[in-house]
N, C-alpha and C positions, 0 to 999 in steps of 0.2 A: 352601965356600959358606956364608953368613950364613944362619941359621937365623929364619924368623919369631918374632914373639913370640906364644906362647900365647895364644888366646882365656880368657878368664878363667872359673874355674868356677863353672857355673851350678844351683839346685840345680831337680831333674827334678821337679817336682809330679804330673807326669802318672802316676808310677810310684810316687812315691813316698803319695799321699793314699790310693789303694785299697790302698797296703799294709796303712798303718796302720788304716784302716779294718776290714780283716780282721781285725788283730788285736785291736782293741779287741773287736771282735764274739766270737775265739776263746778268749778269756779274760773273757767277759761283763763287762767293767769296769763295766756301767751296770745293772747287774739287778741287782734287789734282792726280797726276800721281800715279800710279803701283810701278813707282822706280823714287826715289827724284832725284830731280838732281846734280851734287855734292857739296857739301857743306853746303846745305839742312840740317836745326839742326831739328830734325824730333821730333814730338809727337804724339801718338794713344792716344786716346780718346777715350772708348770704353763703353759703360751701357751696361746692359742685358738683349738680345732685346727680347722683349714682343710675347707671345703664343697670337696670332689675335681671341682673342673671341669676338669682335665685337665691342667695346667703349673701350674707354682707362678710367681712371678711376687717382683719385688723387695719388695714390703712382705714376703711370707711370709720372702726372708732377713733381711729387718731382724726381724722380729717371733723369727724360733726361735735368730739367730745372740745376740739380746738374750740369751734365756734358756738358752740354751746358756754362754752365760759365767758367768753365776751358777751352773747345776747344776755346773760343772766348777770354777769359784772354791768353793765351797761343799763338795765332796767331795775338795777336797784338805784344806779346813780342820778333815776329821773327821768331815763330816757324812753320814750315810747318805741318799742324794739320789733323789727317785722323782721321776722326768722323762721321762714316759710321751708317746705319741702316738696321735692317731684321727684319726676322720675325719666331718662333719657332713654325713652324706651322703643323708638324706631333701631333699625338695624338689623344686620346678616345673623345674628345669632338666631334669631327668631325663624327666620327663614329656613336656617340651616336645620333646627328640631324639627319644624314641617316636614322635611324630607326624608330625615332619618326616625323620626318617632313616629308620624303621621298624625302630629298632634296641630291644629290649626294655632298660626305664630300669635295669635292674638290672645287666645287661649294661655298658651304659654308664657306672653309676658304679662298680663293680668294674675296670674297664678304665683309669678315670682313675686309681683309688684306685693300682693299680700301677706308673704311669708316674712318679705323684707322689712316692710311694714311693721310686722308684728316682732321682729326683732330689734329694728330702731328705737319703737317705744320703749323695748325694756332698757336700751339703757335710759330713760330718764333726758330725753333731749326739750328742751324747752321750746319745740316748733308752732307754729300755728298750723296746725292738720288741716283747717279748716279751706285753707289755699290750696290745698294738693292737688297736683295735675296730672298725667303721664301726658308726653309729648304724640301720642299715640291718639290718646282722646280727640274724637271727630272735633269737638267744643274749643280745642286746642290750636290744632292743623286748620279748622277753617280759618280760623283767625290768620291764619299764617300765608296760608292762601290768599287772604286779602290782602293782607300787605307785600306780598309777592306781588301781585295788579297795580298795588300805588309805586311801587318800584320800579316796576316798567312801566307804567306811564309818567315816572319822573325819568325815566331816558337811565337809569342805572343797571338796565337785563339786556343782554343782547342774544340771541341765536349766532351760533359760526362752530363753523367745523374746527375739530382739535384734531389729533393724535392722541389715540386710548391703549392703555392695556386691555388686550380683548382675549376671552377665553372662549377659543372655541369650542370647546365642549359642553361648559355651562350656558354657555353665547350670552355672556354679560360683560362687564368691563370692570377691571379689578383697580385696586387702589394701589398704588408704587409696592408700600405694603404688605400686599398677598401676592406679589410674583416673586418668586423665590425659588434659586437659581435656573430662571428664565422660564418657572412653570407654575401655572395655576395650583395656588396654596389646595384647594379641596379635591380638582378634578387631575390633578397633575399633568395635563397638554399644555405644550409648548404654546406660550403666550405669543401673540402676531400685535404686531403696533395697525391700529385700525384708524381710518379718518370718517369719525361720525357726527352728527350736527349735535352740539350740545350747548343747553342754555347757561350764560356765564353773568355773573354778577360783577357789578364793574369797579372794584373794587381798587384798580389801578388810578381811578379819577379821585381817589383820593391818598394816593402814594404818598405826598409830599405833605399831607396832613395829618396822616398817620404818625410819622417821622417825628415831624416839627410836635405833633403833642406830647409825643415819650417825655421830652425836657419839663414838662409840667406835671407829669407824674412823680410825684414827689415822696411818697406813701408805695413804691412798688420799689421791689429789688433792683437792683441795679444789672445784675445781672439775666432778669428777662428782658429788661429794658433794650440791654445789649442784643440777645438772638432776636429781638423783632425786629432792633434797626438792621441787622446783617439782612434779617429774612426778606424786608420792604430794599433794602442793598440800593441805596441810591449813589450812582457815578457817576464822574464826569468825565467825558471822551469826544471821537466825532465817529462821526456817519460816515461814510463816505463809500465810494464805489468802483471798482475797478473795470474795464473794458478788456470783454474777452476777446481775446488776437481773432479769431472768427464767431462771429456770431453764427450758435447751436440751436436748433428746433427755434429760433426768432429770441433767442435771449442774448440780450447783448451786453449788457450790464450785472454783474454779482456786489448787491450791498453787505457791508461788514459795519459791526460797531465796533471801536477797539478802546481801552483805556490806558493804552500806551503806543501812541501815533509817535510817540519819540525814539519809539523802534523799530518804524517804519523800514530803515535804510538796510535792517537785518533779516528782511523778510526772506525766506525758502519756499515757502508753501501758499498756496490757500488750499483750506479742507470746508468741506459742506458734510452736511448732516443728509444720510442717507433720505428725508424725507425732503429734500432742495430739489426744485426742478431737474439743476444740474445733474445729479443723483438720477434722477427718473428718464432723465436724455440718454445718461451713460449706461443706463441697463437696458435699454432701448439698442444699445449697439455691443452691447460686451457682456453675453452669458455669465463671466466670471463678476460681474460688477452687479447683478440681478442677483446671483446669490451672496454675495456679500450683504446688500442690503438688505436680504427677507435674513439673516443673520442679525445684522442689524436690531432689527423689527424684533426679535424674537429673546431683544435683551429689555424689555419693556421702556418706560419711558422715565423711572426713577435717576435723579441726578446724582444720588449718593451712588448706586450700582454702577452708575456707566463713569463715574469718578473712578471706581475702586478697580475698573475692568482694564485686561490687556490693552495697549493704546495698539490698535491694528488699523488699516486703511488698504485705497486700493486708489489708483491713480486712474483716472477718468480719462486722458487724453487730451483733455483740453487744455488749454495756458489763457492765462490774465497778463494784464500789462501794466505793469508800477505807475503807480499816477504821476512819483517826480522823475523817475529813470525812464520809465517807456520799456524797461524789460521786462519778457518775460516768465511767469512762474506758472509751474504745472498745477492741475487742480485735482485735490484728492477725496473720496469720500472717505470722511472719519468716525470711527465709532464712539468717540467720543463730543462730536458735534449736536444738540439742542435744535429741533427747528422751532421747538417753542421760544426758547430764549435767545434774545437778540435778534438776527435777522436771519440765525440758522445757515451762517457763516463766518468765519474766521482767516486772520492773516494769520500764518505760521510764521513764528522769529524765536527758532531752537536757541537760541545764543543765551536769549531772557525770560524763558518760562520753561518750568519745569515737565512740564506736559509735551508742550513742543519737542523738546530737547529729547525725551525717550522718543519722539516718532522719528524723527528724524535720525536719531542710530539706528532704530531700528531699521529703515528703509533708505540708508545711506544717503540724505538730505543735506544739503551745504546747510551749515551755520557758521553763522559770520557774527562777533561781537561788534557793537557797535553803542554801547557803556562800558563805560570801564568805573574803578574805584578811583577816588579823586588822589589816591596814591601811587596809582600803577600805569605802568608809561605802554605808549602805542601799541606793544607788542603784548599785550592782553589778550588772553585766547580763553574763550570759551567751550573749548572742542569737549572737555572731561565732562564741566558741570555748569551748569548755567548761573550767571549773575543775575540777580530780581532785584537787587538793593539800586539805591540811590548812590548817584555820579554823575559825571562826564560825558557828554555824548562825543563820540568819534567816529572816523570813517562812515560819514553821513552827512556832506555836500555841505549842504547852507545850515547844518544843524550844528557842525563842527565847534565844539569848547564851550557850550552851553550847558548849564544843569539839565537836568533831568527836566522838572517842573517850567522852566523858562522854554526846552526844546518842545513839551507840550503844544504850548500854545503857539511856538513856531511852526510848527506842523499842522495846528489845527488853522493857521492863520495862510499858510501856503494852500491845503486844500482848500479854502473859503476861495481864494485867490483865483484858482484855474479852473471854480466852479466843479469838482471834485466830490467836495462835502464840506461837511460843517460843523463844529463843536455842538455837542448836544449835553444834555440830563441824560442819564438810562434809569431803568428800574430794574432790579433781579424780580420784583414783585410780579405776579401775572394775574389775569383778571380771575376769578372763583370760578371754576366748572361747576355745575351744581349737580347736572343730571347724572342721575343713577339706575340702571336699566333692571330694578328689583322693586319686589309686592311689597314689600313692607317698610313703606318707608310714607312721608305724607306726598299727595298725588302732585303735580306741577298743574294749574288750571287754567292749562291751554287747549283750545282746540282747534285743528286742523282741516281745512275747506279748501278743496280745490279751484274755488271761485271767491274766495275773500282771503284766502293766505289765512296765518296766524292770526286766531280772535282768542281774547280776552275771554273764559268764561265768566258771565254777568254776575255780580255780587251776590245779588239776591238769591242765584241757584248754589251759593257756598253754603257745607262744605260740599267739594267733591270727593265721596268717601269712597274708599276701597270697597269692593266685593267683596264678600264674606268666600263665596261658592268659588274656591278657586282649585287646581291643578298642578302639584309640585310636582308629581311625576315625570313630565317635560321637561326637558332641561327651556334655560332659557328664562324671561320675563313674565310671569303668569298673566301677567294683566295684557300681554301681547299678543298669549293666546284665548284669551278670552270669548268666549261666544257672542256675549251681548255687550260686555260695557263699554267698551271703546267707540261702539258706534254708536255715534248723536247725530243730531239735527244740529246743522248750522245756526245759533242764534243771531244771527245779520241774516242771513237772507233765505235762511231753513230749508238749505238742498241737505241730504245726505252726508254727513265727516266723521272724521275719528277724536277721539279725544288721546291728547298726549301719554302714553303710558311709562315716557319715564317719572320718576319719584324723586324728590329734592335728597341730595347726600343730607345725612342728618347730621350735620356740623350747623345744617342750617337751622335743626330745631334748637339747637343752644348756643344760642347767637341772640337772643331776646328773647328768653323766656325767663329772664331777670327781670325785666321790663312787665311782661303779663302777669307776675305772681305781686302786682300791686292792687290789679284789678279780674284776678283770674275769674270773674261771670260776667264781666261787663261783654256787652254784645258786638265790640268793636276790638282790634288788636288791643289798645290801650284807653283805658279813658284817662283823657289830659289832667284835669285836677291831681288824679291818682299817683299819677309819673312824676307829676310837675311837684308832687311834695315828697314823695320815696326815695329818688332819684336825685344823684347816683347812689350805688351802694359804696356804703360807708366802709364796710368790711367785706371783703371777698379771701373766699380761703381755699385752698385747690393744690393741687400736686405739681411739681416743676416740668411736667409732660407735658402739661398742656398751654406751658409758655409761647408758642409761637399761633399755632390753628386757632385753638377754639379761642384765645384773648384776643389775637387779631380779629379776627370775623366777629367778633363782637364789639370790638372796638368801631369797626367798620358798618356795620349793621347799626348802633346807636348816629351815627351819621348820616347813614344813609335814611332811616327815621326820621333824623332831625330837617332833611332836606325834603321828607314828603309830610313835613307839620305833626308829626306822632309826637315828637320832644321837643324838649327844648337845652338839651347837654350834648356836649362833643362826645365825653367820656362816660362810658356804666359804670368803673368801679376804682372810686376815690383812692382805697387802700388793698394793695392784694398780700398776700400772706400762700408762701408757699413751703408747706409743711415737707418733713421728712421722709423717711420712707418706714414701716418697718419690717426689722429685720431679722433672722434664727439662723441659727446655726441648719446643715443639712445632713443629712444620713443615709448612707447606699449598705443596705445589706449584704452577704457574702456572694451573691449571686449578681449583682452590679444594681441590683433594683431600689428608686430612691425607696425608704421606708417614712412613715409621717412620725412627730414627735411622740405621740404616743405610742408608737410601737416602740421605742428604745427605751433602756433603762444605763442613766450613768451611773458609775461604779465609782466609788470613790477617789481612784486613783486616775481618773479623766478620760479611762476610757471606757467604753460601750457595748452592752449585748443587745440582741431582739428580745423584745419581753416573751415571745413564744418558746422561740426555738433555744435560744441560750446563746446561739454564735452570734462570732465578734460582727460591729458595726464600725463602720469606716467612719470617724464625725469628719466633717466636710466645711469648708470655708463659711463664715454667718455673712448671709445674702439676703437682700430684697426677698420678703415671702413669695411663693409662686406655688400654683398649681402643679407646673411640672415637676419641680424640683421636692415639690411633696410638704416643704417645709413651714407649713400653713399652721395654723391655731384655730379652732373653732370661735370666735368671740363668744356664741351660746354654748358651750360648755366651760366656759369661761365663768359668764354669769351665772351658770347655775351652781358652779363650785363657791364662790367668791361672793357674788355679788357683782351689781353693775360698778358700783363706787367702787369700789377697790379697781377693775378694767378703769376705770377714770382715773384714778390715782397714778396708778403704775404710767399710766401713760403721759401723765403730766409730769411726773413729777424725774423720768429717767433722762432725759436731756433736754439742752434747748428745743424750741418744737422744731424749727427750721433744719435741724442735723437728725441722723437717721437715729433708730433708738432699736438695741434689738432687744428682744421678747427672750424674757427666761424664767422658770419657773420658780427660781429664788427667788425674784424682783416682785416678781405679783403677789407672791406669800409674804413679801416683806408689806409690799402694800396694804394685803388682807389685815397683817398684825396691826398695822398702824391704826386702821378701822375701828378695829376693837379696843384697840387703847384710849383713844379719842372719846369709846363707848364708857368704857370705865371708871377714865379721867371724870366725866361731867356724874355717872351714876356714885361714883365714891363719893363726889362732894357734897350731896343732896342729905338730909336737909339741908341748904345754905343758911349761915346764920344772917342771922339782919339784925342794924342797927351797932356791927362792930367799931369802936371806936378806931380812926387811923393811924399809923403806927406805922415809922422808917421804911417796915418790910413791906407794907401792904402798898405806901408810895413807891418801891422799887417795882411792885408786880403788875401796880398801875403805869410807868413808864416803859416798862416790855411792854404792856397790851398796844400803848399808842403809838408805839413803835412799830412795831408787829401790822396794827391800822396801815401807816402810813407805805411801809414796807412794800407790804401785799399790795397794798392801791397803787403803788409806783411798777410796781412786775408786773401784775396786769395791764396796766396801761402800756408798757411797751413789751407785752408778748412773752414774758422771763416767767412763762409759770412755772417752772423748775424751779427759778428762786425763788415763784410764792410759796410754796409749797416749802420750802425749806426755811423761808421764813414763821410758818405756821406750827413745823417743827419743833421749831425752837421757843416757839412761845408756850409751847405744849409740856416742853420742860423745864421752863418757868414756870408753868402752873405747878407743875409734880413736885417740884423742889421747892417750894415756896411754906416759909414755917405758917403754923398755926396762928402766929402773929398778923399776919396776910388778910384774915380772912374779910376784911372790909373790901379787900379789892377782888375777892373771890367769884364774886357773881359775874361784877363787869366784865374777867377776864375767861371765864367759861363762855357767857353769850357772847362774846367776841370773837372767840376762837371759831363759835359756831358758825357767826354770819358771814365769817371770814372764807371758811371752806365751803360755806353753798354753793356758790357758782363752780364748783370741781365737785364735791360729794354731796350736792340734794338732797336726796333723802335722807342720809345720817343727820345729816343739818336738821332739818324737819323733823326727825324722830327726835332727836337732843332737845330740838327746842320746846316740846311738847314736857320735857322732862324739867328744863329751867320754865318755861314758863306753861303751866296747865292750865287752860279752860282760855289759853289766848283765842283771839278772833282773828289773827292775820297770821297768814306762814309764813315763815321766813323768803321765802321767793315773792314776796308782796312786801317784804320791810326794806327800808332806804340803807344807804351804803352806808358804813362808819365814817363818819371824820374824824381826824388825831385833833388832842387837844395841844394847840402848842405850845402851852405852859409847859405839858409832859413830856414834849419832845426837846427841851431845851436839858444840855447836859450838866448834872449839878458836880461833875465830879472831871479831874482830867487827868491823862497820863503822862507826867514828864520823864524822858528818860536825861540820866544823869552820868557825867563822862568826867573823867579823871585826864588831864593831857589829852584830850579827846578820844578816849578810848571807854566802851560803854563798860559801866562797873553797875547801875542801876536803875531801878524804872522806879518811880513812886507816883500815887493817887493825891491828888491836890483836889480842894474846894475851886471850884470854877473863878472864884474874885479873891482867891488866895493871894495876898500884900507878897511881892518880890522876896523880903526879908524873910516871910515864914514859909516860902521854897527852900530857898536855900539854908535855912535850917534843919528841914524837912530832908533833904538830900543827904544835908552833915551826915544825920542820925542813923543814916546806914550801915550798915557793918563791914560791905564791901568799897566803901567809900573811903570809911575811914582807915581802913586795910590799904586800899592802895594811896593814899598820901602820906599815911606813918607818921613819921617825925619833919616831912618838908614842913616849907612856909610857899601858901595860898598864895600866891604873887597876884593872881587876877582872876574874878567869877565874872561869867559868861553866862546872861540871860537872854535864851531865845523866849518869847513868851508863848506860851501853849507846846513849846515843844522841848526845848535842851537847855540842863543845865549844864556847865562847860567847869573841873575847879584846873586851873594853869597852874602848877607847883614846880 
């Protein structure tokens, strides 16, 4: 009886990944000490560790699988590699399941933190676990508390009252954020602008440092570079002041910053921000200007919203008086005035700003031009549209026929003049609020004495930990209604006080917890050895979201460190790397409801059913994955289909990392086949033979391997693992197609291809290598990198292309030190060569060397 033919062998991922996982884990391949030991060429490694909401989600594999190939490229090349993991686990989510599950938030995120955990490992990340923290951990937050104390006793914390988004009904204070269209994201009431004391990090004393370091970031995109310098927005303008025609409630004076004092002479207006004295004088006398303002108030304090918002106002009654004319202009309160930014007043000049220009149509406002284009004569009118460009200044007294940039300082030099005002610096930057009126977040360790003000809680009683036993039923701060915790003992002079119950925003736990996972037991924020050899990280890798907040505040926080003796670097993170996004396509059922990928089935001709029901599915534009939109991917049914390798593969290898990459189910299966191929490729060769003699072929298969070396080593060093990966390809079908004559260079070029793809597929690596090499004693994540040998990478062979009258007729393969005459022989011999010169006569040849021959007939 005929015998089937064998199903072909396939390699088991399911068994084999938690193998190698084990092992890596049982022989700590990825732990490393506190302090190298000397000589130690050191690399950090670092991503941006994930807020534990309960599944990890496909950006989290793009994001750790990125930096997991560099920790493991980079630790075979020698380097002792600290590639630590945590978890950003303060925050309202936590809060919010208290409320509506009635599960305590700690509870909840410790519960995530382990599911997440136990998904990470599967794919195969090469972390040191051993470091793991959550920002949550009391061992954490004390730490952080302490150095909150060294920060304000270096003068960088101050207390002062702001302007908050405040919800009355939850009675907390929302982030720009969660007010949305003017109403609390959860409780839906009208948001009220509140003026509460809140602790600020002084983060403005370093404006100009900030700035001036971008330029030395050399290793960061150029394009965060750019929104930090917008966001720190350093100008130059003056100060200056205007004198109100009667002084109101004892104000006599309204200051304005402006960065264009050269259009002074076009002013219409001044507008104050509903939270200006002025503002509070004129509601004091005009019902109609009291509601305007709680109007005002009730558009929160985000500058994006009040950008995008109707430009409305309401005129105050009072007038200002031009510092160089002495006339004067009405004062208006504007809803698009800042009292945070600037001085929380502005000069209106409709003529030159676009902003201006709609208030003043709309309220029938003179606008006067008073620039024109270096082309266009006196009779320049502003009235339609406003000019913002660069010219000429006119109809403006002593500024008259001066550039733009020249009448600056003419004007900033006239105010200096009449004691007016004065050319300054400004910042858009403002100092850090920190405080957050919520339980779960790390405490602020201050306490409050009616008899000693603001006291330091004393180190030694760090941490100050949250209560367990709290109250979310109440709207409001739990810790504010607390029975017992808030009230302490004075430790200065031991009357009766409260202890602070707001909570630091948790921007501020990931702001130096880069820093702590050098030394995450040591009993102090940092121990110096630790920092002083880790530091900065080498590699940081993170989403383009979080280019302006959390890298500033880190930036700032590493200085601000360095100024209470914690460090000794300006900068945390040498290199940043900001990965893609990814992306699927999306799907609304007949009923408008999004449906997940796995409920649709495509049809061959592109379009879509529900796999239930049968009816048509609308496919939908391919977006950024999201919850809402539905169009998500399990990563763990991923790996349970697949394997983790293959989720590595796909994801490396579909675009640059830096460009978005969307997720499709032919792309992964193409990656799974590659897997198996790989598997097959090294199981077919086996036995390998030994001791074959070498042979043309086997040096051709040997100059793809070290090409292939070199290749790969060159992509990963600048981030092209797309091209490594395609360069691995192709070495892979150089192995396939390579004759029997080869087989001397068969070994080389199998473990090669192996150690090649470790740092992207691990474990197959490791399972392969156990198959070319059996009863070895090191795994491939313990063996050093490859180097090309450059004998091999030198080209024995070259291509000339060859032109008739200069017109290409043919290409030929020449010996690298091939003598001039035996090209151009070589060329003759062609059959399209000789076809197009016929019966001419060869008037003149043309030798470019390495590249064209030229025959002139």
């Amino acid at each position: 009886m005929d015998q089937l033919p064998s199903e072909p062998a396939r390699y088991d991922f399911a068994s084999a990944e938690p193998k190698w996982q084990a092992a890596w884990e049982s022989r700590r391949c990825f732990a490393v000490p506190d302090v190298p030991p000397p000589g130690a060429r050191k690399y950090y490694v670092l991503e941006m560790f994930p807020y534990p909401s309960g599944k990890i989600h496909m950006g989290h594999v793009r994001n750790y699988t990125l930096g997991d190939v560099v920790a493991r490229f980079k630790r075979a090349q020698g380097h002792l590699v600290l590639h630590p993991m945590g978890w950003d686990a303060f925050g309202l989510p936590a809060e919010n399941a208290a409320r509506e599950r009635g599960i305590h938030p700690a509870a909840w995120t410790y519960g995530n933190i382990a599911a997440m955990r136990a998904e990470l490992k599967r794919m195969g990340l090469s972390l040191d676990w051993s470091r793991e923290f959550a920002t949550c951990d009391p061992e954490y937050y004390g730490q952080q508390q302490a150095l909150f104390l060294d920060l304000l006793e270096a003068g960088l914390v101050e207390r002062k009252e702001s302007w908050v988004n405040w919800d009355p009904v939850d009675q907390t204070v929302l982030a720009n954020e969660q007010v949305i269209d003017g109403r609390g994201w959860r409780s839906g009431a009208p948001v009220e602008k509140k003026l509460l004391s809140q602790w600020f990090l002084s983060i403005t004393k370093y404006a100009a440092d900030l700035l001036e370091g971008l330029e030395r970031l050399d290793r960061w995109p150029e394009r965060v570079k750019l929104m930090q310098a917008n966001w720190i927005g350093r100008s130059e303008g003056a100060r200056f002041s205007f004198r109100l025609a009667e002084p109101v409630d004892g104000i006599e004076t309204v200051e304005v910053f402006t960065t264009r004092p050269d259009t002074l002479f076009g002013m219409s207006f001044l507008a104050v921000a509903a939270e200006h004295p002025l503002a509070a004088a004129a509601a004091r006398r005009n019902p109609a200007a009291a509601a305007f303002i709680a109007e005002c108030r009730a558009m929160g304090t985000s500058e994006a919203v009040i950008e995008q918002a109707e430009k409305r106002g309401i005129e105050t009654g009072f007038r200002v008086l031009h510092p160089f004319t002495g006339e004067s202009h009405p004062v208006w309160i504007a809803n698009f005035v800042l009292m945070e930014y600037g001085t929380g007043a502005l000069f209106g000049c409709p003529g030159h700003d676009e902003r201006d220009h709609l208030f003043a149509k709309r309220y029938g406002l003179p606008i006067k031009a008073v620039v024109r284009p270096r082309d266009a004569g006196p009779d320049f009118s502003v009235e339609e549209k406003p000019f913002t460009g660069d010219g000429i200044v006119f109809n403006s007294d002593f500024l008259d026929g001066l550039e733009v940039a020249a009448a600056k300082q003419a004007a900033i030099a006239k105010l200096e003049q009449i004691g007016a005002g004065r050319g300054v610096v400004n910042w858009r930057l403002r100092d850090w609020g920190v405080s957050r009126q919520r339980y779960w977040g790390c405490p602020i360790p201050i306490i409050h004495c009616e008899a000693c003000g603001i006291v330091p809680v004393p180190k030694d009683q760090l941490p100050v930990r949250l209560p367990e036993d709290v109250d979310f039923t109440k709207p409001g701060n739990p810790l504010d209604h607390h029975p017992t915790w808030k009230h302490v003992h004075c430790p200065r002079c031991g009357r009766p006080a409260r202890r602070e119950t707001d909570t630091f925003d948790t921007f501020v736990d990931s702001s130096w917890y880069f820093a702590r996972f050098c030394s995450p037991r040591a009993p102090v924020p940092v121990l110096p050895e630790a920092v002083d050899a880790w530091l900065p990280v080498d590699q940081y890798i993170g989403g383009i979201e979080h280019a302006i907040l959390h890298l500033l505040y880190s930036r700032f926080f590493t200085r601000a460190m360095r100024a209470t003796g914690h460090l000794k670097i300006d900068e945390p993170f040498a290199g940043l790397f900001t990965q893609g996004m990814v992306t699927h396509e999306s799907y609304k059922g007949a009923d408008g409801r999004w449906l997940y990928p796995e409920e649709v089935i495509k049809r061959p001709d592109g379009t879509a059913i529900h796999r239930d029901t049968g009816e048509p599915v609308t496919i939908g534009r391919v977006e950024a994955m999201s919850k809402s939109k539905r169009n998500t991917v399990d990563p763990g049914a991923i790996i349970d289909r697949y394997g983790a390798d293959t989720a590595r593969w796909f994801i490396l290898s579909d675009n640059p990392p830096e460009r978005d990459m969307e997720w499709s189910e032919a792309g992964v299966a193409g990656a799974a086949r590659f897997i198996q191929r790989l598997y097959r490729l090294v199981l077919g060769a086996l036995p390998l033979p030994e001791g074959a003699a070498e042979t043309p072929a086997s040096r051709r298969l040997r100059q793809a391997t070290h090409r292939a070396i070199a290749a790969v080593t060159e992509a990963l060093e600048s981030f092209a693992f797309n091209v490594a990966v395609a360069r691995i390809h192709e070495l892979a079908n150089a192995i396939a197609e390579a004759p029997a004559e080869a087989a001397a260079a068969k070994r080389e070029a199998l473990e090669a291809i192996v150690r090649l793809s470790a740092p992207m597929i691990p474990h197959l690596a490791e399972e392969l290598w156990t198959l070319l090499r059996p009863g070895s004693d090191r795994l491939v994540a313990e063996l050093p990198w490859l180097e090309p040998d450059p004998e091999l990478l030198k080209a024995e062979t070259m291509t000339i292309a060859v032109q008739v009258n200069g017109r290409l007729r043919a290409s030929i393969e020449v010996p690298v030190q091939a003598a001039e005459e035996e090209i151009f022989a070589a060329a003759l011999a062609q059959e399209n060569v000789q076809r197009a010169i016929g019966g001419g006569t060869i008037r003149r040849r043309i030798h470019v060397p390495g590249r064209i021959v030229n025959f002139v007939v």
